[in-house]
gemmi code that builds the backbone of each chain (N, CA, C; Angstrom):
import gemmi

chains = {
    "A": [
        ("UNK", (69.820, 82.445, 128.962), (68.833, 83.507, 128.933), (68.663, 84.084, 127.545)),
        ("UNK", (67.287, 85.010, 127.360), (67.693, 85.645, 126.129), (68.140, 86.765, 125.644)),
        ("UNK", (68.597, 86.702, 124.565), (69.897, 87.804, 123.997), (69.029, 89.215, 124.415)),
        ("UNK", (69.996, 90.203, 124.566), (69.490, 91.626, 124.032), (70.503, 92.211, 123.829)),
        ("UNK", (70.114, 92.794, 122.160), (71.197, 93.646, 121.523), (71.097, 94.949, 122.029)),
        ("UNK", (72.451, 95.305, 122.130), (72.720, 96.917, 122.453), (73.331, 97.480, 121.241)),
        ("UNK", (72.748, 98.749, 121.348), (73.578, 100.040, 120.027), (73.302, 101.565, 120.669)),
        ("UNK", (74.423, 101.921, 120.190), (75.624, 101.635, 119.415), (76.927, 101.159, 120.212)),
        ("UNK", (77.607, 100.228, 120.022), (79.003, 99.881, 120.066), (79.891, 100.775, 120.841)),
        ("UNK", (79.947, 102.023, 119.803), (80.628, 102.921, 120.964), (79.921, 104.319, 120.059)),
        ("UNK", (80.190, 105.564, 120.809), (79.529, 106.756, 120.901), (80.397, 107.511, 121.272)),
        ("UNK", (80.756, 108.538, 120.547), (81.678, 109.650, 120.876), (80.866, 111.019, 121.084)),
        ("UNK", (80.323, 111.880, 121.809), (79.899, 112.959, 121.809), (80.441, 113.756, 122.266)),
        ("UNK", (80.657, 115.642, 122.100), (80.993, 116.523, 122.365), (80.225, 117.006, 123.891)),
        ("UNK", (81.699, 116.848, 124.803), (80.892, 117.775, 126.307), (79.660, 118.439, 126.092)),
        ("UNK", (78.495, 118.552, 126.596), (77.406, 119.363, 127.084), (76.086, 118.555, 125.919)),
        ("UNK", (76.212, 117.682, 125.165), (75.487, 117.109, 123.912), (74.770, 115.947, 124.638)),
        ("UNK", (73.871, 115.265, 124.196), (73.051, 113.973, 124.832), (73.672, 112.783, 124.199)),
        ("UNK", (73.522, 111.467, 124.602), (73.595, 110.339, 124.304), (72.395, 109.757, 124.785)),
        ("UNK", (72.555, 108.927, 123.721), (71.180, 107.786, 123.819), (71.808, 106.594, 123.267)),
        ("UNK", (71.935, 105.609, 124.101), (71.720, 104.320, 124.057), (70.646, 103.711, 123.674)),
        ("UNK", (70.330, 102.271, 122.926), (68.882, 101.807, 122.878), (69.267, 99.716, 123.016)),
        ("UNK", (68.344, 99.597, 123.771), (68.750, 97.978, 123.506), (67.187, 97.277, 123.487)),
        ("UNK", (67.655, 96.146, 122.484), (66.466, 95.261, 121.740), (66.381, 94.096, 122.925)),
        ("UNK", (65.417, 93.771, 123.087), (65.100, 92.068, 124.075), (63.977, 91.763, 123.101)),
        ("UNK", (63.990, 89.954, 123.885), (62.882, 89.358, 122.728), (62.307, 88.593, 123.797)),
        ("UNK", (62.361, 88.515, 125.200), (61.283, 88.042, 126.451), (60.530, 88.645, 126.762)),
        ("UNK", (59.403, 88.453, 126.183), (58.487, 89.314, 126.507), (58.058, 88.915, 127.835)),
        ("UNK", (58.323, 88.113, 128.850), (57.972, 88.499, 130.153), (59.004, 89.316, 131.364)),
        ("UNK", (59.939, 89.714, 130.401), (61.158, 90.419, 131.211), (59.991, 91.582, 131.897)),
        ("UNK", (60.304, 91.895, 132.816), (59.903, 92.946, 133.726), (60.681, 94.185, 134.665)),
        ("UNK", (62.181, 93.783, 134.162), (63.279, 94.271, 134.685), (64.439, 94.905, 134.118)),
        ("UNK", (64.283, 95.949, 134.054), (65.351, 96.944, 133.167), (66.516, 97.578, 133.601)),
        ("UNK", (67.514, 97.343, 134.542), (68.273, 97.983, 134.597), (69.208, 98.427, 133.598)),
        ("UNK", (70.372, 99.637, 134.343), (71.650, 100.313, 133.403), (72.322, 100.119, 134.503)),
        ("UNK", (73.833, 99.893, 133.699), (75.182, 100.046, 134.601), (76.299, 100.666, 133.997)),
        ("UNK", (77.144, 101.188, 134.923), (78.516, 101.925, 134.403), (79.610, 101.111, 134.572)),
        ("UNK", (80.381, 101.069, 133.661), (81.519, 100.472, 134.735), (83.097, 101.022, 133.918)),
        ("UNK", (83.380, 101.920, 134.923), (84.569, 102.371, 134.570), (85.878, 101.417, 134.740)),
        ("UNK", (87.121, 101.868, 134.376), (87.684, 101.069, 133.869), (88.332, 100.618, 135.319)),
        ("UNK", (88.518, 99.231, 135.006), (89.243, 98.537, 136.091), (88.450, 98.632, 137.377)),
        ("UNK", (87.078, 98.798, 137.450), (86.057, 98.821, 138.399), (84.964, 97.546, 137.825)),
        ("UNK", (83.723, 97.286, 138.757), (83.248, 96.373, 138.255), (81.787, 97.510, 137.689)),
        ("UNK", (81.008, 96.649, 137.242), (79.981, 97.900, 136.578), (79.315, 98.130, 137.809)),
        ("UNK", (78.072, 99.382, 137.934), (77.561, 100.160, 139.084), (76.329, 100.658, 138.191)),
        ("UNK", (75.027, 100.229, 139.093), (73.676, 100.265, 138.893), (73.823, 101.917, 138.627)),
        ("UNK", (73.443, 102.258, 137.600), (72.963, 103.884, 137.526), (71.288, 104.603, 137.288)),
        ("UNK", (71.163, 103.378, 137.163), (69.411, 103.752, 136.642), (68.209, 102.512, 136.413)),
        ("UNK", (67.321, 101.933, 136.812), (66.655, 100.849, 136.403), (64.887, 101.067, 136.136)),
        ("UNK", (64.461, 100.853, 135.402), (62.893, 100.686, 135.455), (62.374, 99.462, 135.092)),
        ("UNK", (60.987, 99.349, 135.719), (60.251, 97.908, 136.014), (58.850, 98.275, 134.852)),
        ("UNK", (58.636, 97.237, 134.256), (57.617, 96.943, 133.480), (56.379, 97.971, 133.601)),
        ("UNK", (55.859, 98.480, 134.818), (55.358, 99.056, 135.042), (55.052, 100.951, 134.624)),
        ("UNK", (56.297, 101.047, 134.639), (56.257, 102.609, 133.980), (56.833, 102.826, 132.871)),
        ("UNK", (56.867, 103.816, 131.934), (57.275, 104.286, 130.433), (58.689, 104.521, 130.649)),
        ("UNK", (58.788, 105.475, 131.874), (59.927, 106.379, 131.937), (60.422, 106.808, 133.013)),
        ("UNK", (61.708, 106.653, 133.148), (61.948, 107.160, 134.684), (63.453, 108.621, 134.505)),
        ("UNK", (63.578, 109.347, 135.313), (64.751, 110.136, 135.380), (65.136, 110.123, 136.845)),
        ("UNK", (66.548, 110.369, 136.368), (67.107, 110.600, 137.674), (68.362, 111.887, 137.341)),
        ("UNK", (67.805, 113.255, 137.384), (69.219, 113.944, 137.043), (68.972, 114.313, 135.903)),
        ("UNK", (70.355, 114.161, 135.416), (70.844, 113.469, 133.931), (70.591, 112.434, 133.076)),
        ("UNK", (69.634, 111.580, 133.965), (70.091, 110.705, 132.958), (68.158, 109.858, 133.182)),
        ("UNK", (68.056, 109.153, 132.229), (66.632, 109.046, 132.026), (66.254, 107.698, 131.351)),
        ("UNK", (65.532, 106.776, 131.702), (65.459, 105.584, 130.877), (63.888, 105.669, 130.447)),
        ("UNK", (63.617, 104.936, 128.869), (62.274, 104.736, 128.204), (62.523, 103.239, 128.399)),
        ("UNK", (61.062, 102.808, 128.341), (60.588, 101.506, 128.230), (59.678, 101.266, 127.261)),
        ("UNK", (59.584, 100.546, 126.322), (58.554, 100.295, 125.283), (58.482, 99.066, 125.016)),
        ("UNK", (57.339, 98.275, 125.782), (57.190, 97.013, 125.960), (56.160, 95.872, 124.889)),
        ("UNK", (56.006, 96.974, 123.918), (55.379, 96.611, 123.146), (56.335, 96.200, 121.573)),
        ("UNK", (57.385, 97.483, 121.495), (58.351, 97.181, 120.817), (59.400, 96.364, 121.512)),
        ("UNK", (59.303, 95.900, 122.668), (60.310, 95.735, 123.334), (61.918, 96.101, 123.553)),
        ("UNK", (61.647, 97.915, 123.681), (63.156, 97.685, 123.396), (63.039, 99.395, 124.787)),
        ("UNK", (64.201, 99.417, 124.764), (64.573, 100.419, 126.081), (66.153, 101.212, 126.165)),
        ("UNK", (65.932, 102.290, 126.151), (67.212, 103.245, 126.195), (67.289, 104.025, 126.961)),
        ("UNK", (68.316, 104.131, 127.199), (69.098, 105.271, 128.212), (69.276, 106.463, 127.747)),
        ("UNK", (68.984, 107.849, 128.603), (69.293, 108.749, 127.722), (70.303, 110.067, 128.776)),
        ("UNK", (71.472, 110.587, 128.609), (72.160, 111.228, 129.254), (72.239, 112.322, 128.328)),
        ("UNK", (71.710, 113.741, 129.547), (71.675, 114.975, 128.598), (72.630, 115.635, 129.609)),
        ("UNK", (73.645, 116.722, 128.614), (74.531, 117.949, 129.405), (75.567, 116.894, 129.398)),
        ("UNK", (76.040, 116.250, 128.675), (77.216, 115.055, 128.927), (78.551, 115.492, 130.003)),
        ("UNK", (79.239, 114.827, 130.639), (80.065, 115.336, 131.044), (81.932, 114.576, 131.081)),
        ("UNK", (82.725, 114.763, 130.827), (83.731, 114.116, 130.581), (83.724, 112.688, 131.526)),
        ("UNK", (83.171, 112.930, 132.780), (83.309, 111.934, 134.013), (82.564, 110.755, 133.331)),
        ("UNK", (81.634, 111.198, 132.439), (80.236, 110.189, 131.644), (80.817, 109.215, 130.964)),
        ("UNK", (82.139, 109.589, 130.425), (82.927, 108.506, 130.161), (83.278, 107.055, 130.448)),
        ("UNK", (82.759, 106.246, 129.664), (82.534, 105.165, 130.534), (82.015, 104.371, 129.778)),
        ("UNK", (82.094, 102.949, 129.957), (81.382, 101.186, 129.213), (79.810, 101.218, 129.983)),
        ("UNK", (78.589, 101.354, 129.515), (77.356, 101.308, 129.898), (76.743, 100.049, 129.136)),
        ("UNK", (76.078, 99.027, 130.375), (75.443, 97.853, 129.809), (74.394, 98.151, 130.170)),
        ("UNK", (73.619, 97.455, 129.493), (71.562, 97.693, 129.722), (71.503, 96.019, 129.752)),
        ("UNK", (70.676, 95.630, 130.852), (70.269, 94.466, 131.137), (68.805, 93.699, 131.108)),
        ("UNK", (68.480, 93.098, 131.310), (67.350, 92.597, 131.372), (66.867, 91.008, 132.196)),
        ("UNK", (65.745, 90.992, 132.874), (65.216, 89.362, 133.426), (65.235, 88.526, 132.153)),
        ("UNK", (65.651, 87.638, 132.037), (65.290, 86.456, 131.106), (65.310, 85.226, 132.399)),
        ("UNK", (64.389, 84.865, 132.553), (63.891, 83.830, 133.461), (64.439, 84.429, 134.977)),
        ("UNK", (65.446, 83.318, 135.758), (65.690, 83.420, 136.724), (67.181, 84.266, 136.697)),
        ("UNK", (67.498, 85.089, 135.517), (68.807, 85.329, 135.663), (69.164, 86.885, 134.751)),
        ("UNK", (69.799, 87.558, 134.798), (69.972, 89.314, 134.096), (71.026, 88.921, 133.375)),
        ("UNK", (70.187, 89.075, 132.124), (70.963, 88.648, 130.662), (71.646, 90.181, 130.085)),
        ("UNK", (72.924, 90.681, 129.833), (73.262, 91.920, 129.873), (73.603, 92.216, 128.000)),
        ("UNK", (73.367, 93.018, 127.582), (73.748, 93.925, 126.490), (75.296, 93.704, 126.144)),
        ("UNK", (75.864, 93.974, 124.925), (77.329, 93.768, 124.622), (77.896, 95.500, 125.379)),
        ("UNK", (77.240, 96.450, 125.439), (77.930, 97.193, 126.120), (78.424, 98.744, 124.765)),
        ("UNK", (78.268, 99.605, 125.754), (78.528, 100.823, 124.462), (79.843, 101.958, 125.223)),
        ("UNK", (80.503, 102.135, 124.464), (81.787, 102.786, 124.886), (81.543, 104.016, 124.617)),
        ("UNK", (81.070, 104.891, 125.915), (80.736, 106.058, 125.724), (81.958, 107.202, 125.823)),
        ("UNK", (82.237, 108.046, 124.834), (83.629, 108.769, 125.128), (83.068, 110.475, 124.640)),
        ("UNK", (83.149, 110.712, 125.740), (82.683, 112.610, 126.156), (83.818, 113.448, 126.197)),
        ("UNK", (84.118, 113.537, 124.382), (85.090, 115.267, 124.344), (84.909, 116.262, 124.890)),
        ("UNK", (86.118, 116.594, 125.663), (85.852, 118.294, 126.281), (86.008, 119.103, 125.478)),
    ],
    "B": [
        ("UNK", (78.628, 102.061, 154.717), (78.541, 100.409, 154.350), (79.696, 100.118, 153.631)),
        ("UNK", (80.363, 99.047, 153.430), (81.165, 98.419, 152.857), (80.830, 97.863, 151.295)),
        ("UNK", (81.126, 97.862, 150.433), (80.832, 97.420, 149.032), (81.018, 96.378, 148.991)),
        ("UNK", (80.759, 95.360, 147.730), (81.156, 93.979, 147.978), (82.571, 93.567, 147.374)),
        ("UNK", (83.526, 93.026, 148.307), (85.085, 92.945, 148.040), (84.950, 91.847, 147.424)),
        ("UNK", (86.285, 91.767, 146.116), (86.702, 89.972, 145.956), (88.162, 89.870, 145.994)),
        ("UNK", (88.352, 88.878, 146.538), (90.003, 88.590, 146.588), (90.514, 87.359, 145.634)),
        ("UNK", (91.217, 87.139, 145.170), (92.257, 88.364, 144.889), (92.241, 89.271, 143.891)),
        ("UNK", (92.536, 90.419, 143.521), (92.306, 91.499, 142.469), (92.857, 90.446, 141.438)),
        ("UNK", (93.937, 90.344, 140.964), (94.921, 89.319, 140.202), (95.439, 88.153, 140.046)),
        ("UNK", (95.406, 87.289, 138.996), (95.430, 85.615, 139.518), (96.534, 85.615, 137.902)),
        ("UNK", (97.881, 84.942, 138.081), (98.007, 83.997, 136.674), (97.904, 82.552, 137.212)),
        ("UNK", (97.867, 82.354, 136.548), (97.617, 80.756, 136.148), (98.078, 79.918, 135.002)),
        ("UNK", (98.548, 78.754, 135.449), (98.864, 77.548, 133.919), (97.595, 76.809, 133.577)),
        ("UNK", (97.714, 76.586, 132.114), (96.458, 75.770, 131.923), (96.727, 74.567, 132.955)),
        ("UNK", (95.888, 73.636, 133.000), (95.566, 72.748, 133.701), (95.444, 73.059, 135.680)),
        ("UNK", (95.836, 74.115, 135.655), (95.421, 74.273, 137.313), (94.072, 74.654, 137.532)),
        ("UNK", (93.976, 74.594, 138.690), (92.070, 75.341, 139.212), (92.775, 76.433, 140.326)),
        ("UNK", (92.082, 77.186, 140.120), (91.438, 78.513, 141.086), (90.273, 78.454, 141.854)),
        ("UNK", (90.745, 79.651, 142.959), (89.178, 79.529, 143.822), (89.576, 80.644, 143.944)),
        ("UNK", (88.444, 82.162, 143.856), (88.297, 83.032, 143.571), (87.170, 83.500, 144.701)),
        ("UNK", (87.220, 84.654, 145.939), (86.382, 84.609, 146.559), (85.737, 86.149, 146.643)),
        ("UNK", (84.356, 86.535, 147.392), (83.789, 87.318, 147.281), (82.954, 87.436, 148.554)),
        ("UNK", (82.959, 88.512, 149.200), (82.164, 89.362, 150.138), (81.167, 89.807, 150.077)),
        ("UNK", (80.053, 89.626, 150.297), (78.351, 90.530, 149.893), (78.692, 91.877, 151.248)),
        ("UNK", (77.984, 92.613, 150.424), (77.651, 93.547, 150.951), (76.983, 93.407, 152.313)),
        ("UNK", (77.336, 93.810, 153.648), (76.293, 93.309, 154.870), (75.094, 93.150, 154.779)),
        ("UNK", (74.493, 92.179, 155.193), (73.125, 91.745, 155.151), (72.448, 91.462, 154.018)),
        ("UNK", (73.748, 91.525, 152.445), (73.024, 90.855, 151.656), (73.267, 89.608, 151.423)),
        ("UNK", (72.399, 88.485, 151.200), (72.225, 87.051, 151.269), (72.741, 86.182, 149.919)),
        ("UNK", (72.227, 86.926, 148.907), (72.179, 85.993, 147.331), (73.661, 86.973, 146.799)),
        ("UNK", (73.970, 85.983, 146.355), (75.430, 85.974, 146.040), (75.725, 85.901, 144.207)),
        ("UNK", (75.915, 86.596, 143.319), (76.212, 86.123, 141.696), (77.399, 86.517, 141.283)),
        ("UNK", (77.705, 85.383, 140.205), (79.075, 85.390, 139.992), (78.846, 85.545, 138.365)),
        ("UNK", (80.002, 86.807, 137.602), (79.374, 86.343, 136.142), (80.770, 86.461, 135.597)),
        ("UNK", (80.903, 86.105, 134.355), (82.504, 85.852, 133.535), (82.201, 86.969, 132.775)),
        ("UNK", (83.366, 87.765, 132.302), (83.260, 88.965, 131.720), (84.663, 89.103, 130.448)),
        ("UNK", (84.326, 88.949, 129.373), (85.165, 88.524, 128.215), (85.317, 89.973, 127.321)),
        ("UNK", (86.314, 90.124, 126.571), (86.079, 91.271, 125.400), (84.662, 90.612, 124.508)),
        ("UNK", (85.268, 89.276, 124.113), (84.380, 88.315, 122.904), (82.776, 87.989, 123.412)),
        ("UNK", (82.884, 87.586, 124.837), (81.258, 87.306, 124.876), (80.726, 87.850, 126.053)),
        ("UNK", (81.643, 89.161, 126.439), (80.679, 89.745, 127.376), (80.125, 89.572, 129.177)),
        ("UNK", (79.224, 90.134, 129.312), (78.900, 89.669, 130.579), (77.792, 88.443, 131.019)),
        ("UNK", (78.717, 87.512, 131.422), (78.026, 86.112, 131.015), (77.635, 85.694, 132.651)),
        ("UNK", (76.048, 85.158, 132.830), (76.040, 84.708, 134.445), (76.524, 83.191, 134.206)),
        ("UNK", (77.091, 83.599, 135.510), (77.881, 81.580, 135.891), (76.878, 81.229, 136.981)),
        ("UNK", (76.312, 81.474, 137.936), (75.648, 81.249, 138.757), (74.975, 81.792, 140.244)),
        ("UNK", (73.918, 81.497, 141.274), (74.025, 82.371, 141.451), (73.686, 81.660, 142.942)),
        ("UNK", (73.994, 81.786, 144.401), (73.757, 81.499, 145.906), (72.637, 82.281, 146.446)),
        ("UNK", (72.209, 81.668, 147.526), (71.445, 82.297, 148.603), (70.726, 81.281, 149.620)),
        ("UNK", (71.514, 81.679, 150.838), (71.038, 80.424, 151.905), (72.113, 79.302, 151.472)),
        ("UNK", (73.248, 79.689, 150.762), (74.056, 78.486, 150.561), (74.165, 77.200, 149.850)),
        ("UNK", (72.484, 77.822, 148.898), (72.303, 76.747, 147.911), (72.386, 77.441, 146.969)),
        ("UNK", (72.958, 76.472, 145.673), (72.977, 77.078, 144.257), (70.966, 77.607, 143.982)),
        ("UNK", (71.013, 78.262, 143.829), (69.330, 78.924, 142.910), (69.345, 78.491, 141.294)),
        ("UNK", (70.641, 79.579, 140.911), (70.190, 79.530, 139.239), (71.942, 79.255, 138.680)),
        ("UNK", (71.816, 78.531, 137.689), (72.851, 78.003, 137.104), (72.926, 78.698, 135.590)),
        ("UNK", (73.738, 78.989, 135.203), (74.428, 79.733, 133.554), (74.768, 78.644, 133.055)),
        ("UNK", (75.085, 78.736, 131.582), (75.452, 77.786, 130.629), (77.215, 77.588, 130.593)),
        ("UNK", (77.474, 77.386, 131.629), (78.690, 76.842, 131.697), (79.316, 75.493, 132.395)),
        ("UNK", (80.525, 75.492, 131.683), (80.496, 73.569, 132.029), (80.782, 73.644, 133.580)),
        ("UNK", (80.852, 72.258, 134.107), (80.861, 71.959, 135.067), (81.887, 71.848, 135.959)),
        ("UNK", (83.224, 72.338, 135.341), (84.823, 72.666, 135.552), (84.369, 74.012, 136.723)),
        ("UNK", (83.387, 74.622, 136.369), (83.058, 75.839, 136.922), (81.870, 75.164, 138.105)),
        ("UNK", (82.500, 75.980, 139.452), (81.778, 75.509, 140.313), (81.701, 76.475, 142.052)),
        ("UNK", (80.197, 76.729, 142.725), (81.083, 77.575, 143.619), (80.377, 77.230, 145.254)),
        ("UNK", (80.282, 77.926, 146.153), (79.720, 77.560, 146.896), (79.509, 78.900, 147.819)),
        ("UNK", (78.687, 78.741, 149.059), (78.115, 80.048, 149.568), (78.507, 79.480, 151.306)),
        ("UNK", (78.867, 80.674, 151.900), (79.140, 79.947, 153.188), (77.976, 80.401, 154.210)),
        ("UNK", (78.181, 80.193, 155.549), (76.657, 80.447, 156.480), (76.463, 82.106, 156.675)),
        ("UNK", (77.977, 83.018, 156.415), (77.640, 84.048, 156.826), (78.011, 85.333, 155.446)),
        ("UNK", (77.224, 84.111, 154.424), (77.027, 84.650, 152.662), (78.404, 84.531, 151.746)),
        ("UNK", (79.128, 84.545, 153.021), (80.425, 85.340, 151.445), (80.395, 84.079, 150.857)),
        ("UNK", (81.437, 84.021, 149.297), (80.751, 83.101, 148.183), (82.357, 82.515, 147.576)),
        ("UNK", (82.874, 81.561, 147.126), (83.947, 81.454, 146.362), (83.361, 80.580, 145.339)),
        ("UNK", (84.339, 80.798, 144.460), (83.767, 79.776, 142.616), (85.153, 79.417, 142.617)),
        ("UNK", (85.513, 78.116, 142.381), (86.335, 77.300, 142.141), (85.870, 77.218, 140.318)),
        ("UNK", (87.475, 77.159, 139.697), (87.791, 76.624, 138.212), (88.544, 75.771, 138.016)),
        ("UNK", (88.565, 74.325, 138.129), (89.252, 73.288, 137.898), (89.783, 73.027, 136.343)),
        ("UNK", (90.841, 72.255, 136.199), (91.811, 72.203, 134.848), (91.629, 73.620, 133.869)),
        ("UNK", (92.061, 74.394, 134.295), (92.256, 75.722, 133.472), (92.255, 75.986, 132.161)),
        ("UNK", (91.498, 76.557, 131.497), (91.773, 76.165, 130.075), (92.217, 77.986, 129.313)),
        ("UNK", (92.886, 78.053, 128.658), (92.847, 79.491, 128.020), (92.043, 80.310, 127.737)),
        ("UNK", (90.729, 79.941, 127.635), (89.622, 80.403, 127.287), (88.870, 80.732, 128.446)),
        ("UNK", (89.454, 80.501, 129.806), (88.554, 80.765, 130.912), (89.539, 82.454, 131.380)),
        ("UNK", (90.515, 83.241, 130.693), (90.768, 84.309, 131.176), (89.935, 85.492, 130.847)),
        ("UNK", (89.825, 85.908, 131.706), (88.583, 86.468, 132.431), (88.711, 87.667, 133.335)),
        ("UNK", (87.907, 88.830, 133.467), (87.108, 89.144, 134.522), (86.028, 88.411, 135.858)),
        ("UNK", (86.247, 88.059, 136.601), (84.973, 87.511, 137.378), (84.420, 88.657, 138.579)),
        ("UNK", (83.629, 88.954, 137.630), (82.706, 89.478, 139.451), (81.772, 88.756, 139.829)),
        ("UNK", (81.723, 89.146, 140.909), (80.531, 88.970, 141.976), (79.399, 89.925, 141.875)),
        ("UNK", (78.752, 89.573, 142.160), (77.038, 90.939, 142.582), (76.671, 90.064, 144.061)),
        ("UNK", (76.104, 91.013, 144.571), (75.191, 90.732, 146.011), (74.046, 91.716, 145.833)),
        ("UNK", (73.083, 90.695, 146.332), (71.904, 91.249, 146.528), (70.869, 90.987, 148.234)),
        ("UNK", (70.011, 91.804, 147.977), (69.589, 91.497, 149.692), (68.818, 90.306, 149.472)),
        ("UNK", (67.759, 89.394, 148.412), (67.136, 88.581, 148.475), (67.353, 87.916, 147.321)),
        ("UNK", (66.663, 86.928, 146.526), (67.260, 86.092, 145.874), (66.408, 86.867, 144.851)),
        ("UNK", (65.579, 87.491, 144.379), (64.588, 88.057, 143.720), (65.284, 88.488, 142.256)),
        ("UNK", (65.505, 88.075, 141.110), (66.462, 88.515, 140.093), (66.066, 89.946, 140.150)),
        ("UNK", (64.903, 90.803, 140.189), (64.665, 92.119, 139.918), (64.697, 92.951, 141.031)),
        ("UNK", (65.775, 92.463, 142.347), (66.346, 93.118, 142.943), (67.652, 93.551, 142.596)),
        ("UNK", (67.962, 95.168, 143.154), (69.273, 95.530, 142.447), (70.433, 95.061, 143.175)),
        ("UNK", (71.141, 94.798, 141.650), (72.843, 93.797, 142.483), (73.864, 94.909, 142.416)),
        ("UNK", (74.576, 94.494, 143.535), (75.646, 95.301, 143.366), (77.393, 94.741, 143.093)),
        ("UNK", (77.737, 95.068, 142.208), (79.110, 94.538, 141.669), (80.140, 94.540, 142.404)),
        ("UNK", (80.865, 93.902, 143.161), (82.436, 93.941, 143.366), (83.324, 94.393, 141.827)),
        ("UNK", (84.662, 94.809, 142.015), (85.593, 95.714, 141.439), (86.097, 93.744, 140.654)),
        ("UNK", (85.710, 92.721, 140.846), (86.167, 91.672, 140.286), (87.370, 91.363, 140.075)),
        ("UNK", (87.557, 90.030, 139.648), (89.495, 89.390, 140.270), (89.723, 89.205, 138.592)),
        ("UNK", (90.548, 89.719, 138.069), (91.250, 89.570, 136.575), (92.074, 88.348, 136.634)),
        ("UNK", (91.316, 87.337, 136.116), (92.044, 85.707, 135.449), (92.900, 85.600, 134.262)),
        ("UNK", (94.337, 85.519, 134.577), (94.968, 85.177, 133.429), (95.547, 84.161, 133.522)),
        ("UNK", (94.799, 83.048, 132.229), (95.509, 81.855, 132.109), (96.700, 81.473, 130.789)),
        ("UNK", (97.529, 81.270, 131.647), (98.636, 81.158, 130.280), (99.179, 80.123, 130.312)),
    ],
}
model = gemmi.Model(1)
for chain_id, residues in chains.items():
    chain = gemmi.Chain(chain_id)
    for i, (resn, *xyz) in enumerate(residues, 1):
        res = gemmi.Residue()
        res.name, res.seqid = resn, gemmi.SeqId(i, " ")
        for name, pos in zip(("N", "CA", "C"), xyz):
            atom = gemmi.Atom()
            atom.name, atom.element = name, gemmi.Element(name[0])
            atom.pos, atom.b_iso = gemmi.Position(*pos), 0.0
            res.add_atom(atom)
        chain.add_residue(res)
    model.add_chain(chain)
structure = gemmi.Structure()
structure.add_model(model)
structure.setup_entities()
């Protein structure tokens, strides 16, 4: 499938502050955006996804952009919370299969 | 509902043995994916069931192999073990074979080959 880079690597923010994730794809017929969590020694867990179709979606806290022209899409978590802590991958369709991001190590000081 | 289980949580292994590594879909979901999960390269798809036939195949050799049974659950067999196959493996289940349906992860079986 094809690549999509994720940044940043890892992310340290102060309790109650936002994070933003952003990840690059280069299929331009991907149509499929999910996010996942995956805490440690768990497997990852769908937290958020949007489809080709809309800019932007929220749920809560937490909020994904789509820009299909730049092709690229981020996650955005506001009011952080220690629990937020956590490995977040951003994925994408590349043909018949969800080609995933290297993954960003999110770590929320209290 | 039940999440999707894999057994066994923990595997060692010597090089040259094979494993079979198995997985539970979630009730009533059908399509079955299995992906390798590395520090170095990440979350990689190995392949993926539904109806008990392979659908979509990942870029991995052919040592790697799995199968889907009539009432979904899924095992991936790894023949001659090599060091480089220790691993995370999960599973995902989904309700249809549709890639832009959402999968859901099993807690995955930690492969250590030594």
């Amino acid at each position: 499938g094809e690549n999509v880079e994720q940044h940043p690597s890892t992310l340290s923010v102060q309790e109650g502050d936002s994070a933003v994730i952003k990840c690059t794809y280069s299929d331009s017929a991907s149509n499929y955006f999910p996010w996942y969590k995956q805490e440690l020694g768990k497997g990852p867990q769908l937290i958020i996804d949007i489809r080709s179709n809309v800019g932007e979606k929220k749920d809560q806290r937490i909020a994904v952009t789509l820009n299909k022209t730049a092709k690229h899409f981020s996650l955005h978590i506001t009011e952080t919370q220690p629990e937020d802590s956590a490995v977040y991958f951003c994925a994408h369709n590349a043909g018949n299969m969800l080609t995933f991001g290297g993954g960003t190590r999110l770590m929320v000081k209290p | 509902k039940a999440g999707v289980t894999q057994t066994p949580r923990y595997l060692i292994k010597t090089r040259g043995q094979q494993v079979t590594l198995s997985c539970s879909p979630i009730s009533g979901h059908r399509s079955v994916s299995w992906y390798q999960q590395t520090p170095g390269q990440g979350l990689q798809f190995l392949f993926e069931y539904f109806s008990e036939t392979q659908r979509n195949k990942g870029n991995f050799p052919g040592r790697f192999s799995g199968r889907q049974f009539s009432n979904s659950r899924s095992e991936m067999n790894v023949s001659t073990l090599e060091l480089g196959d220790s691993a995370l493996y999960l599973c995902a289940s989904s309700l249809v074979t549709r890639v832009t349906d959402t999968q859901y992860f099993g807690p995955g079986t930690r492969l250590t080959v030594l």
